[in-house]
C-alpha positions in Angstrom: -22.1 28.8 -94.2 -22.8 30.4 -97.7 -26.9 29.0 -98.7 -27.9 29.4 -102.5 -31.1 28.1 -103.8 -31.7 26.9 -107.4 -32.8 28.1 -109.4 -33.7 31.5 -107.9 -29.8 32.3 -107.7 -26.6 31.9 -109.2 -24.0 29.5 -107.8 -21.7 31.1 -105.4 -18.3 32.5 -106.8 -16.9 30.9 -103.5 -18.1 27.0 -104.7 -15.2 26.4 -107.3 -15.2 22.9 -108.4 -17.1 22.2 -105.5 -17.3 18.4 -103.6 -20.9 17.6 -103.7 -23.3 15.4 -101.3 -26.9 14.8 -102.2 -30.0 13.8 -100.3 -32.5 14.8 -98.2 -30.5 14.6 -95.1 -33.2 14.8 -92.6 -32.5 14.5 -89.0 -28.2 14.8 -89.8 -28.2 11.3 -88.3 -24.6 9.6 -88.1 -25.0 8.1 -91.3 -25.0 11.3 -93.1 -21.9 12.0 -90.9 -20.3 9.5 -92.9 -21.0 10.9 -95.8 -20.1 14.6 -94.4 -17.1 13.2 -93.5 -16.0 12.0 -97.2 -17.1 15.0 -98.8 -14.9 17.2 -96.3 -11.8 15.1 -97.3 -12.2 15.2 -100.5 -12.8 18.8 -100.8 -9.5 19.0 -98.7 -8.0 17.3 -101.2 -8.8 19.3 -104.6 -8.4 22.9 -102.4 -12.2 23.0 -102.9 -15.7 23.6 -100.6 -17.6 20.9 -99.1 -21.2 21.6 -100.3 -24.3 19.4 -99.3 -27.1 19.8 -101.8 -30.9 19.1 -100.4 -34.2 19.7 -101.5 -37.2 22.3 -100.4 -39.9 21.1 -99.9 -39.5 17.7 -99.0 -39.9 15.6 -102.3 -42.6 13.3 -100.5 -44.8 16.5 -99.9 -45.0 16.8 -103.5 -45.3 13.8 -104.9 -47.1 11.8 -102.1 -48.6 14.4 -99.8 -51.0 12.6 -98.1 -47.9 10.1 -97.1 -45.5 12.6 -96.4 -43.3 11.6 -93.5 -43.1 14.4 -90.5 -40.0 15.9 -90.9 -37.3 15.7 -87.9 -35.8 19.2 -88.7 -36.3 23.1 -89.9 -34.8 24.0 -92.6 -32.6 26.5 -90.4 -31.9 23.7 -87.8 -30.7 21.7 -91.3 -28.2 24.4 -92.5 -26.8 24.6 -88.6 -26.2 21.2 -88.1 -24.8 21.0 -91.6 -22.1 23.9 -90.5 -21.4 22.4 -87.3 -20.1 19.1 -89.4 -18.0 21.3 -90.8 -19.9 22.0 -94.2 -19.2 25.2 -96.0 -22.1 25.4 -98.4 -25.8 24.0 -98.4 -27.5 24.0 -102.3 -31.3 24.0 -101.3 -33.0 22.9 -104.6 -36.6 24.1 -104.9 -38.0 20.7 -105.8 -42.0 20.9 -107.7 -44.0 18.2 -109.9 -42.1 19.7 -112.7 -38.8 18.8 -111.5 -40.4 15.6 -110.6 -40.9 14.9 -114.2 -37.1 15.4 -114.8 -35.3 12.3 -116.4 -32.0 11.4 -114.4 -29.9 12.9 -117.2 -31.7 16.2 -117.2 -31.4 16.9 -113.5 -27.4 15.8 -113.9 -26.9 18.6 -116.6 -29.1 21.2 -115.1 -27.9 21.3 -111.3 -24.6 19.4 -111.2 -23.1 20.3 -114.1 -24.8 23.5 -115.2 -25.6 25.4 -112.1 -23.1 23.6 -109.5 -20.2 22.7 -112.3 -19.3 19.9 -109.8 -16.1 18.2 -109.5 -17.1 15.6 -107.7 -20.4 13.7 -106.6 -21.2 11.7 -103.5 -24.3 9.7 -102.3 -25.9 6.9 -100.2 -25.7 3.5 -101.1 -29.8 3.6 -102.0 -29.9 7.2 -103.7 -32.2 7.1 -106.6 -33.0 10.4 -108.3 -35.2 11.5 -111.7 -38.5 10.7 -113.1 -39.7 7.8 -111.1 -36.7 7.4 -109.6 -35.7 5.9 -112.7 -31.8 7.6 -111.8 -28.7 4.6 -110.5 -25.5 5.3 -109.0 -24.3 3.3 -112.1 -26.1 6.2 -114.2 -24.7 9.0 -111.7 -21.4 7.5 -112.2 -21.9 7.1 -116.0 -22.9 10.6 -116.3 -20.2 11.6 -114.5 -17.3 10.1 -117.3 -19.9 12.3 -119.9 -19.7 15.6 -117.9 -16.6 15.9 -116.0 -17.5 15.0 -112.6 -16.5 11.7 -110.3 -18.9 10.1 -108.6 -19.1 7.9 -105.6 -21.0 6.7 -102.7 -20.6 5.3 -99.1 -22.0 2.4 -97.3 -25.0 2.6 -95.2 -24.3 2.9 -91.0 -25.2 0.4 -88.8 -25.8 0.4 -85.3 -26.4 -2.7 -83.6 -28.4 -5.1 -86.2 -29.9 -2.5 -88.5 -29.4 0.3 -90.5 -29.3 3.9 -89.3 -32.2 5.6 -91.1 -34.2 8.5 -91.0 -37.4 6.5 -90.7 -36.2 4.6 -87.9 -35.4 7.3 -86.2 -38.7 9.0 -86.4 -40.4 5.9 -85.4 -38.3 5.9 -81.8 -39.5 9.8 -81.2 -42.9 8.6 -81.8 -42.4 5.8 -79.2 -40.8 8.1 -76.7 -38.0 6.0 -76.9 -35.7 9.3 -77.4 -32.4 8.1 -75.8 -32.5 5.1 -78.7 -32.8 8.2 -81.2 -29.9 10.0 -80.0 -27.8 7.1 -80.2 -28.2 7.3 -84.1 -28.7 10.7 -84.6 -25.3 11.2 -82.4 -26.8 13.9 -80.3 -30.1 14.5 -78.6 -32.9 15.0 -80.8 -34.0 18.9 -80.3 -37.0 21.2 -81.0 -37.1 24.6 -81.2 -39.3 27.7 -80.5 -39.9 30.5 -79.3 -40.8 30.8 -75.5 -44.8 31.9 -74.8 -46.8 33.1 -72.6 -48.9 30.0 -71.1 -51.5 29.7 -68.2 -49.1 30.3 -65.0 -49.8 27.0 -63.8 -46.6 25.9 -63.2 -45.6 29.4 -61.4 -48.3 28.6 -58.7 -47.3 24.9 -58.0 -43.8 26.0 -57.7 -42.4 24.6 -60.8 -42.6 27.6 -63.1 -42.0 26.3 -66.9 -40.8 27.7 -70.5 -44.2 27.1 -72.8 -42.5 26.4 -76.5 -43.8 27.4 -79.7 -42.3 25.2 -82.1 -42.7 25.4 -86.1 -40.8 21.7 -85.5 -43.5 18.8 -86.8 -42.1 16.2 -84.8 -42.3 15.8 -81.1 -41.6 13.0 -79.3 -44.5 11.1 -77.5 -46.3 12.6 -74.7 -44.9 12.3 -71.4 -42.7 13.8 -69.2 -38.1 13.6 -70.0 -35.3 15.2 -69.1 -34.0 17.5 -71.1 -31.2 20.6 -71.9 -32.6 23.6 -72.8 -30.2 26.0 -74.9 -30.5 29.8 -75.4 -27.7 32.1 -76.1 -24.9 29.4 -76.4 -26.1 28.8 -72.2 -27.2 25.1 -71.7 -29.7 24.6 -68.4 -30.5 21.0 -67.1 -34.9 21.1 -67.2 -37.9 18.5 -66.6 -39.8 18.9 -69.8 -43.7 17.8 -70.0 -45.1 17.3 -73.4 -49.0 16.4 -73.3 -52.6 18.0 -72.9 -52.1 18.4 -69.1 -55.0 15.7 -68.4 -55.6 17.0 -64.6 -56.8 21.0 -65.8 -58.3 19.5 -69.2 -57.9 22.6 -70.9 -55.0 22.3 -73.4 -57.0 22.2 -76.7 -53.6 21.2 -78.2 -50.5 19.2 -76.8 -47.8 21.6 -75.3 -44.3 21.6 -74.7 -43.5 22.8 -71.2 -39.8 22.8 -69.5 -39.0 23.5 -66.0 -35.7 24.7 -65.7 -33.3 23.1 -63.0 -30.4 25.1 -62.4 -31.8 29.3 -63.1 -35.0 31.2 -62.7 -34.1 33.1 -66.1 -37.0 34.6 -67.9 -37.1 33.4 -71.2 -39.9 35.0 -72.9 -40.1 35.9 -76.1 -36.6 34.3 -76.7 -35.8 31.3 -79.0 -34.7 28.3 -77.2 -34.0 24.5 -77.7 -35.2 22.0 -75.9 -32.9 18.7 -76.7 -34.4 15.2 -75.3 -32.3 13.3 -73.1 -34.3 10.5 -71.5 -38.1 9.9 -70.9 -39.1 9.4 -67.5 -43.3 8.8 -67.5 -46.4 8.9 -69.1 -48.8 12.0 -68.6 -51.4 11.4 -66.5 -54.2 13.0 -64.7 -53.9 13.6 -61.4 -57.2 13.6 -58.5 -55.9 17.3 -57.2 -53.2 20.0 -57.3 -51.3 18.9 -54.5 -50.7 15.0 -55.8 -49.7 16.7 -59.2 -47.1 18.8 -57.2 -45.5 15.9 -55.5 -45.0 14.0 -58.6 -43.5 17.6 -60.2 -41.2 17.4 -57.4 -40.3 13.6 -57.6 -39.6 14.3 -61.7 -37.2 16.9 -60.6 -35.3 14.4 -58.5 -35.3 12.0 -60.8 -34.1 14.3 -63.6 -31.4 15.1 -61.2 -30.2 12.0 -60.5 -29.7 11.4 -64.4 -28.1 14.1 -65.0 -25.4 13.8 -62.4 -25.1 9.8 -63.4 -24.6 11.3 -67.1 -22.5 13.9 -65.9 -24.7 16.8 -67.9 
């Protein structure tokens, strides 16, 4: 995938008349897999590049920091997820209270036309865009006739009685309810890090675990899941506690700790991700070691179990 950023660089030679999809695309949920989808066919179509165009930093954490929402991915996680839906280019606008300030027609000319020189323009069915967010489809659209680009936009996703969003989804992580996420993201909802070095605790009860240090800002819930942890292009089945281990009391700040099933591998120091299948408890304190061991080993089997009912 070929990254520029406006408007610290010039538009890639490569992005000829490109097909264009805007938003902030947060989380890749199947609803922007809709809208992946239409871009890729109808940069098939003109012998053109797919390009998604998002902003950096979220707008919210401009305009409304003290509101901002938690985001559900990196940037890097983003631009990956992006090329594994078969984008070829990802425009990361650099988005400040200037730009905020921005009437519609100004960011149009500027980054569509000017920078991008887009041949076509695609959006949700609620995109709203310039000062305020004064900026319609009917504008985009109208714009569009003026500058030389078409412009369209696809209709929001549903699953089950509502509508797949971003929000929803980062209400269900809070929840713990991270099989419900998946099912509108279309995958498991993952984190990822770099492995640490942690207390050893779970070396001496037998269960020796992977301590995580994410730059993600959403986590699900505390509590214990099963989860797939990914390193190298290698997949391993893994128990994964997130929490303040109550029966020690020492965690000063919640952790994320996975136990790998299937491989002793040491993963220090290496960058890993740790995708949410299924919760299976709360945390909770323990009266000694050896009752906090059992229910380790009772987690394992029940992680097992799903697994082999899911087939992963």
């Amino acid at each position: 995938m070929v990254i520029a950023h406006y408007p610290d660089e010039a538009r890639p030679a490569r992005w000829s008349g490109p097909v264009v999809a805007i938003g902030n695309f947060d989380g890749v949920h199947r609803g922007h897999l809709k809208l992946i989808e239409r871009i890729r066919d109808a940069a098939q179509a003109r012998g053109t590049v797919a390009v998604v165009l998002t902003f950096d930093p979220h707008p919210p954490r401009v305009l409304r920091p003290d509101k901002a929402p938690p985001l559900l991915m990196t940037l890097d996680q983003k631009a990956a997820t992006l090329e594994g839906a078969g984008v070829a280019g990802l425009a990361v606008v650099r988005f400040s209270a200037a730009m905020a300030t921005w009437e519609p027609e100004q960011f149009v000319r500027r980054v569509l036309v000017d920078w991008l020189r887009a041949s076509e323009v695609w959006v949700g069915a609620d995109f709203l865009f310039g000062r305020n967010r004064s900026g319609t489809f009917s504008l985009l659209r109208t714009l569009g006739q003026q500058w030389g680009y078409r412009a369209e936009k696809v209709d929001p996703v549903r699953y089950r009685d509502f509508i797949i969003s971003s929000t929803r989804i980062r209400r269900l992580l809070t929840e713990g309810r991270v099989d419900e996420a998946s099912a509108l993201l279309g995958r498991h909802y993952a984190v990822t890090g770099a492995v640490v070095t942690g207390q050893q605790r779970g070396r001496l009860l037998g269960f020796p675990t992977a301590n995580l240090a994410t730059s993600n800002e959403l986590v699900p819930m505390p509590g214990v899941y099963a989860t797939l942890v990914s390193v190298d292009g290698h997949t391993y089945r893994a128990v994964t506690n997130i929490g303040l281990r109550p029966t020690f009391g020492d965690a000063l700040a919640p952790t994320v700790e996975s136990h790998l099933l299937d491989t002793t591998l040491d993963l220090y120091d290496r960058t890993v991700a740790v995708a949410f299948v299924q919760r299976l408890r709360d945390e909770q304190r323990f009266a000694d070691v050896e009752a906090l061991r059992g229910q380790i080993a009772a987690d394992v089997a029940q992680a097992v179990r799903l697994f082999d009912k899911l087939s992963l």
